[in-house]
C-alpha positions as a printed NumPy array, in Angstrom:
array([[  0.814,   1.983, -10.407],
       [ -0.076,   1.007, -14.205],
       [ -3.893,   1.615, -15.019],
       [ -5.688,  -1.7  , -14.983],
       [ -8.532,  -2.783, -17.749],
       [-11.408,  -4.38 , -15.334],
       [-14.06 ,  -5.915, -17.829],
       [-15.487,  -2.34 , -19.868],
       [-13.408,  -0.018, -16.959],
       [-10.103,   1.155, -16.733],
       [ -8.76 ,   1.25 , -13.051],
       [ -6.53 ,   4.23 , -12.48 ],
       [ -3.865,   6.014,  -9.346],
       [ -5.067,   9.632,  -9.012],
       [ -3.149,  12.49 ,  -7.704],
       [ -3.967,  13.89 ,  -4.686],
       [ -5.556,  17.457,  -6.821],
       [ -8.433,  19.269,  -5.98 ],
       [-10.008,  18.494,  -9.546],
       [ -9.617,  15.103,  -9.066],
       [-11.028,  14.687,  -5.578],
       [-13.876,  17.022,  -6.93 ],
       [-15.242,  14.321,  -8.939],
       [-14.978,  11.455,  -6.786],
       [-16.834,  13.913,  -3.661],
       [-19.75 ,  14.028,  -6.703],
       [-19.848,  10.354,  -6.897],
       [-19.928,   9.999,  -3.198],
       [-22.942,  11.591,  -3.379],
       [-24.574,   9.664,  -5.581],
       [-23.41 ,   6.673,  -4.285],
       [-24.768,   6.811,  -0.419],
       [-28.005,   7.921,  -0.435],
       [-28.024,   9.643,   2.715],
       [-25.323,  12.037,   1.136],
       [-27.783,  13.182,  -1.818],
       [-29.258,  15.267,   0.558],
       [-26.463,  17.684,   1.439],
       [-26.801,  21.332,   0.962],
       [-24.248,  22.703,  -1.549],
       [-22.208,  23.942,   1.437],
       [-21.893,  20.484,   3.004],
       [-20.743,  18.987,  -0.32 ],
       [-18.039,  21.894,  -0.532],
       [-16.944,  20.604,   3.435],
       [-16.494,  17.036,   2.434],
       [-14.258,  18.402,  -0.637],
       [-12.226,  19.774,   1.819],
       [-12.005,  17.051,   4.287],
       [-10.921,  14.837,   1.583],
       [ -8.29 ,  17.367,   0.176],
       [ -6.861,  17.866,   3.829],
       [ -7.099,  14.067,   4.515],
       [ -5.605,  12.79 ,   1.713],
       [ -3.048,  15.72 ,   1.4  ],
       [ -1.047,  15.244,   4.455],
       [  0.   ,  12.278,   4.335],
       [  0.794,   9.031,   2.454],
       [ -2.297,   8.14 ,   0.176],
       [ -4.029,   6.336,  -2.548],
       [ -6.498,   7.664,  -4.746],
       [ -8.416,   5.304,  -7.065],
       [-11.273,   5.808,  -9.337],
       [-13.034,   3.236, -12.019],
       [-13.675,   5.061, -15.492],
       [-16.446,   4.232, -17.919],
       [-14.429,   6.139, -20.735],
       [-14.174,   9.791, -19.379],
       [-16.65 ,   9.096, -16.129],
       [-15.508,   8.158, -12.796],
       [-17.952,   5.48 , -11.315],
       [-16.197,   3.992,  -8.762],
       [-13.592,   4.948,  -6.283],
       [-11.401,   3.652,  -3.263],
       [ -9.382,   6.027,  -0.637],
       [ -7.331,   5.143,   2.051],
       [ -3.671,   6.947,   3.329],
       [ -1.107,   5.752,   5.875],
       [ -2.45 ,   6.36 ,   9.772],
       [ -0.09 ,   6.937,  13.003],
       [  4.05 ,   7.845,  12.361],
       [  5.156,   4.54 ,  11.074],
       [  4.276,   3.   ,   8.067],
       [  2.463,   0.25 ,   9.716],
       [ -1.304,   0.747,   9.288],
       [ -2.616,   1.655,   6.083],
       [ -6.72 ,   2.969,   6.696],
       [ -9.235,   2.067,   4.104],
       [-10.923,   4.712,   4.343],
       [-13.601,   5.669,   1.634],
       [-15.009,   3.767,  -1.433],
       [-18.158,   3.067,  -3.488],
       [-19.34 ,   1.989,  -6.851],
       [-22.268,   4.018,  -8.438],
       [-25.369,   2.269,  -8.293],
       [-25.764,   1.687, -12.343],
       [-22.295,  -0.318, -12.425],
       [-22.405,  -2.22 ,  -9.447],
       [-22.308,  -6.268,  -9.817],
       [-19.344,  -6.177, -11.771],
       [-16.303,  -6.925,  -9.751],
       [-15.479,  -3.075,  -9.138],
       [-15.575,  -2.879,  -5.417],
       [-13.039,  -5.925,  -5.045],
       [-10.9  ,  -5.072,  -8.058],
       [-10.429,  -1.659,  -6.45 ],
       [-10.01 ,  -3.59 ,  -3.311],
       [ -7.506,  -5.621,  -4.246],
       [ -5.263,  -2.949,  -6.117],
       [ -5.539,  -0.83 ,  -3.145],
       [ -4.374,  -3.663,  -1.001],
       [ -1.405,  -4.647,  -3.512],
       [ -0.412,  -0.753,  -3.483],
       [ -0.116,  -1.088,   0.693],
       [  1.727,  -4.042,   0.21 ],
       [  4.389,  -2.659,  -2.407],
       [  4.692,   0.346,  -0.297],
       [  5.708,  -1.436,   3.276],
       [  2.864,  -1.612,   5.371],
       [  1.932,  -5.008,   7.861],
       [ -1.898,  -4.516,   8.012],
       [ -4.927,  -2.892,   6.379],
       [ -7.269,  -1.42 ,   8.168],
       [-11.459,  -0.521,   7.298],
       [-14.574,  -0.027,   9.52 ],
       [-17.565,  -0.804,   8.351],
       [-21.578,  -0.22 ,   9.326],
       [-22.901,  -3.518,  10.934],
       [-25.747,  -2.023,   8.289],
       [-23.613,  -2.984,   5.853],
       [-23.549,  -6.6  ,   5.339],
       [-21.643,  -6.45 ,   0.86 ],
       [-19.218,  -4.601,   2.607],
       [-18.666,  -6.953,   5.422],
       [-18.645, -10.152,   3.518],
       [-16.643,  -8.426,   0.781],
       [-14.185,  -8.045,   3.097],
       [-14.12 , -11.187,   5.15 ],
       [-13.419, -12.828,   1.461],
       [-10.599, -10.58 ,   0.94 ],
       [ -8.666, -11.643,   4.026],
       [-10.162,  -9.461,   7.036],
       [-11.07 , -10.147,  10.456],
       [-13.435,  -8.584,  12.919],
       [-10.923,  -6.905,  15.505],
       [-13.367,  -4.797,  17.439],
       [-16.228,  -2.024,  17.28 ],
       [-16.911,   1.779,  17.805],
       [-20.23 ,   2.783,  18.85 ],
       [-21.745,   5.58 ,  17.049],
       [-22.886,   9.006,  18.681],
       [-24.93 ,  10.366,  15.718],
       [-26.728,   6.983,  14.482],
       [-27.719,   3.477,  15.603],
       [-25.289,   0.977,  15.68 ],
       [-22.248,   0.353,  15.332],
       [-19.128,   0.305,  13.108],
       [-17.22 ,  -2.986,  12.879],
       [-12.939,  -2.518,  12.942],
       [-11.604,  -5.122,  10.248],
       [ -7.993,  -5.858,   9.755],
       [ -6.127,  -7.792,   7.107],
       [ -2.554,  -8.41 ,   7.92 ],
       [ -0.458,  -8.052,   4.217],
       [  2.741,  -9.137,   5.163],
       [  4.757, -10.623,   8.626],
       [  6.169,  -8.46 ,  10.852]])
């Protein structure tokens, strides 16, 4: 995948490298505020969850630049043994650049990317909490399918799935 201008940003693939990942787990931080809290160890966990993830098997790795900074970012790799489902599983735009047509640019390429590569749907879930992430992704295509109640917090997270291509 070519980088992409978006507006001021340049959209870019990134390889599935420890470096790499290291700076997006930074900007995780900073972009859900119940992460800014985690102790130095935790951060180093989530590194490696995203490394081990990510590693084994199919992904995609994209990050928004503004020049050398990485302020927005979209993750998602390839879930059961065919290439059927592709899971959406991370993203987030820093607070500072949000408002500008990152999250669905991101969206979009990520979706194109699934598309190019074989797979029928695109999966995400979502925090009911969450309401820009639920209508950005009802205008991108996806449907409600179902809902996971959550053991550690209140609520619940909503399955959405966008079918890319007929079976």
């Amino acid at each position: 995948m070519n980088d992409r201008v978006h507006g001021d940003y340049v959209i870019r693939e990134l390889p599935v490298e420890r470096e790499q990942l290291a700076r997006l787990a930074k900007l995780h931080h900073e972009v859900l505020p119940s992460r800014l809290y985690a102790t130095p160890e935790k951060q180093a966990k989530f590194l490696d969850e995203l490394m081990n993830s990510l590693s084994e098997r199919e992904s995609l790795v994209l990050a928004a630049f503004d020049g050398d900074v990485a302020v927005a970012y979209k993750l998602g790799y390839r879930t059961g043994n065919r290439q059927e489902c592709f899971y959406s599983w991370l993203g987030g735009v820093h607070p500072h650049h949000r408002r500008k047509g990152l999250a669905r640019a991101l969206t979009r390429m990520q979706h194109e990317w699934a598309r190019e590569h074989g797979y029928l749907y695109i999966e995400t879930h979502t925090w009911g909490d969450n309401p820009a992430m639920m209508i950005l992704n009802l205008q991108e295509g996806f449907t409600a399918v179902g809902s996971l109640s959550a053991i550690d917090r209140p609520g619940a997270r909503i399955i959405m799935r966008k079918l890319l291509r007929e079976s």
